[in-house]
C-alpha positions, 0 to 999 in steps of 0.5 A: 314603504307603508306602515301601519300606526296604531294611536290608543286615546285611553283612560290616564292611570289604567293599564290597557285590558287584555280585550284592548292589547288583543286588538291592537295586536290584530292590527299589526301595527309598526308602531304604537303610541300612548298618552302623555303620563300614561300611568300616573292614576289618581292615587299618585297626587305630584310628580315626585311620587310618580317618580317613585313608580319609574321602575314598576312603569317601565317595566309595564312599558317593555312587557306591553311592547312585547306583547303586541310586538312592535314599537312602542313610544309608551307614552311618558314616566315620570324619570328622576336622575339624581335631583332632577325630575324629567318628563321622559318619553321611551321608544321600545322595540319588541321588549328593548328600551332604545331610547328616552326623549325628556320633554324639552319644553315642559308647561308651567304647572311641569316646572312648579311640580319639579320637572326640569327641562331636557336638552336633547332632541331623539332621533332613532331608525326604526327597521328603515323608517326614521322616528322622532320623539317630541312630548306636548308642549314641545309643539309650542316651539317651531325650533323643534320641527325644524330640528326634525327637518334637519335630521330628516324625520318620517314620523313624529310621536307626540305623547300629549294630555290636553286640559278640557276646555269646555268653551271649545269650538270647531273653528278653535280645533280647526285652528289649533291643529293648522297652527300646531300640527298641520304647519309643524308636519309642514316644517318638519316634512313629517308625518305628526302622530299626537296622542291624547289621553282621557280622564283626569291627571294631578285634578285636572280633566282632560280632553282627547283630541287625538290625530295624525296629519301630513304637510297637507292636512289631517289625516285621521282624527277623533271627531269632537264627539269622542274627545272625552272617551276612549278610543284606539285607531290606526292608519297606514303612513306611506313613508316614500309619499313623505320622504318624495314631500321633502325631496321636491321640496328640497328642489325648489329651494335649490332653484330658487337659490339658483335663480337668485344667484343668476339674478 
């Protein structure tokens, strides 16, 4: 089974043009992935005031997703419930909201703003492929690959913003995408689609460094060059190559269960 993932590295804060939802449509893309606080502009300075936005936000979210038609994972809102405030990713389907992901990890600056941590993971089956939802931060704690692991996940999307880091080198990058990225697909026995945003959120500049990879490797990632601009790419998954990854290695577990048992 292949399916084609479209990650759109844009602009915090701007709604996508209708030159930019025409492309994406013509990808014919199963699944598409926005940024981390996709629609928070600079006009809105904390994240109470983000949340006051929720409705207006979702309703954004919905209309994109019918309009390219496809699933999409909208990036995240701002959600309040009751007095709490939650960083929450939705999954939507064609126009339908199936599920909201609240990051379970938020970062420091998340906390002093009022957003509280989420306590459970979203896991949901989208026309026979099986997607999890993950938000920055979460990429942090290992327990959270594992936990997809557990449930099997193909694809894992995570809606991320990066603050620029202007002393940056290849070998960082290189580093960071083997600790977080490569190794977590590894765990996970998943694919892992993070997709950044660009421009600048609550003061701070962001960085786009946008990927997808495999247990064994990247496999699609903006260049260095591109990190501070716009840019909607898409690739083709094969969900049984990653489902056989987990499958043989499933086996040699077992046989090495069975060996130390016969020793």
């Amino acid at each position: 089974m292949l399916v084609n993932i479209v990650a759109v590295q844009t602009t915090i804060g701007q709604p996508l043009s209708l030159e930019e939802k025409i492309y994406i449509l013509k990808q014919r893309p199963d699944f598409v992935c926005l940024p981390e606080y996709f629609l928070i502009n600079s006009d809105i300075p904390t994240y109470h005031r983000a949340a006051l936005h929720i409705h207006d936000h979702l309703n954004y979210l919905t209309r994109l997703s019918a309009d390219v038609s496809t699933c999409l994972i909208g990036g995240s809102v701002v959600e309040p419930a009751e007095t709490s405030l939650y960083n929450t990713s939705y999954l939507i389907n064609r126009g339908n909201i199936l599920a909201g992901y609240r990051k379970r990890f938020p970062v420091e600056g998340e906390l002093k703003g009022g957003i509280v941590p989420g306590s459970d993971i979203v896991v949901y089956d989208i026309e026979g492929v099986r997607v999890g939802l993950m938000i920055c931060g979460d990429v942090f704690y290992p327990e959270m690959y594992l936990e997809m692991a557990e449930r099997d996940v193909d694809v894992i999307f995570i809606p991320t913003t990066s603050k620029y880091r202007p002393d940056d080198t290849d070998a960082d990058r290189q580093a960071r995408d083997r600790r977080y990225f490569i190794s977590g697909a590894e765990t996970a026995g998943a694919y892992v689609v993070k997709v950044n945003g660009v421009g600048e959120i609550f003061g701070f500049r962001l960085q786009g460094r946008s990927l997808v990879a495999a247990p064994w490797g990247i496999v699609e990632a903006v260049e260095p060059a591109n990190e501070q601009k716009e840019r909607i790419f898409g690739t083709t998954l094969d969900i049984e190559e990653i489902r056989d990854f987990r499958l043989k290695r499933q086996r040699r577990q077992l046989s090495k269960s069975a060996r130390k048992t016969g020793s």
